[in-house]
N, C-alpha and C positions, 0 to 999 in steps of 0.2 A: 412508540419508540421513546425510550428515555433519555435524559437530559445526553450523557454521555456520549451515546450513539449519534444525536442530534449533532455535539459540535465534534462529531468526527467526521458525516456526511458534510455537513459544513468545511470544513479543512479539504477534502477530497474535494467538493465544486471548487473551492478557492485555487486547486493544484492544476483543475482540467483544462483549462486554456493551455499553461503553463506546456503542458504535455502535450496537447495535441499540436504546440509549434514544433514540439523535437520531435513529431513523429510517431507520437507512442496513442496507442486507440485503445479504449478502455471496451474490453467486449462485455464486460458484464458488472454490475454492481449494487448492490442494495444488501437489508438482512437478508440471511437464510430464511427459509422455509419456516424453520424448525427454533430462529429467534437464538440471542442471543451469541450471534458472530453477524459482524457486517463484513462481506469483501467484495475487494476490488479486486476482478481480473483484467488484466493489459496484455499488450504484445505490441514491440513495435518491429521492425526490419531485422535487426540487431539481435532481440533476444524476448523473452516473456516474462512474467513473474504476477504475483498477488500479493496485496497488502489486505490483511486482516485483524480488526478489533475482534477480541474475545470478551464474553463476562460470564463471571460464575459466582453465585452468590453476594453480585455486588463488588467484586476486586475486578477489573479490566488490566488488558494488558493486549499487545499489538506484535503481530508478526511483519515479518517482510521476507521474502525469500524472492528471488529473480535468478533465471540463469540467461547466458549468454552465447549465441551459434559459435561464436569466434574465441570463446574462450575459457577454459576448460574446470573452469570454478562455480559454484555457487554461490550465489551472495545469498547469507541469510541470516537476520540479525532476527531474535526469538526473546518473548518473554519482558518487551520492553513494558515498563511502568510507568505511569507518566503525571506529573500533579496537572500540567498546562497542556493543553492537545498541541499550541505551537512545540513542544520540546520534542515532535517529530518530525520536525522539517530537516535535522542536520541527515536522520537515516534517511529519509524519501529524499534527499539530495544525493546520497552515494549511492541507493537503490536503483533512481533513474539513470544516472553514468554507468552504473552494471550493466543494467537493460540494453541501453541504446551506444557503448565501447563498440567502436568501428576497429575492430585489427590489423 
């Protein structure tokens, strides 16, 4: 696993507590099989979704997509770039209020 991927798993433990007070249960998470994407899949009451780091030749870049039972939008912010792995706490902040929006 490279440096990259390392403090994204890093960022993702640091969130887990975080999440599992609101409810939200991460069913699955590590690389791919096949390398080169880490994701996280979750689900709480409310709604689902996954957060994924990608790499291709060295450029990274991080999805987020969540939908919601009670509400009839998708969140999903795509293609983010990022120099500091903190400069995705403001999406994984609007990501989990998608997720877990009581209507």
């Amino acid at each position: 696993m490279d440096e990259v991927f390392q403090q994204f798993q890093t960022w993702f433990l640091s969130k887990k507590a975080k999440w599992d007070t609101l409810g939200i249960q991460v069913d699955k998470a590590g690389l791919s099989e096949f390398g080169h994407q880490y994701w996280i899949k979750m689900h709480s009451d409310q709604g689902l979704g996954n957060i994924v780091l990608y790499e291709s030749n060295g450029y990274y870049w991080v999805d987020f997509e969540g939908g919601n039972y009670d509400y009839d939008v998708m969140f999903q912010r795509s293609g983010i770039t990022f120099q500091n792995i903190d400069e995705l706490d403001c999406y994984e902040k609007d990501f989990i209020d998608h997720i877990t929006w009581k209507g």
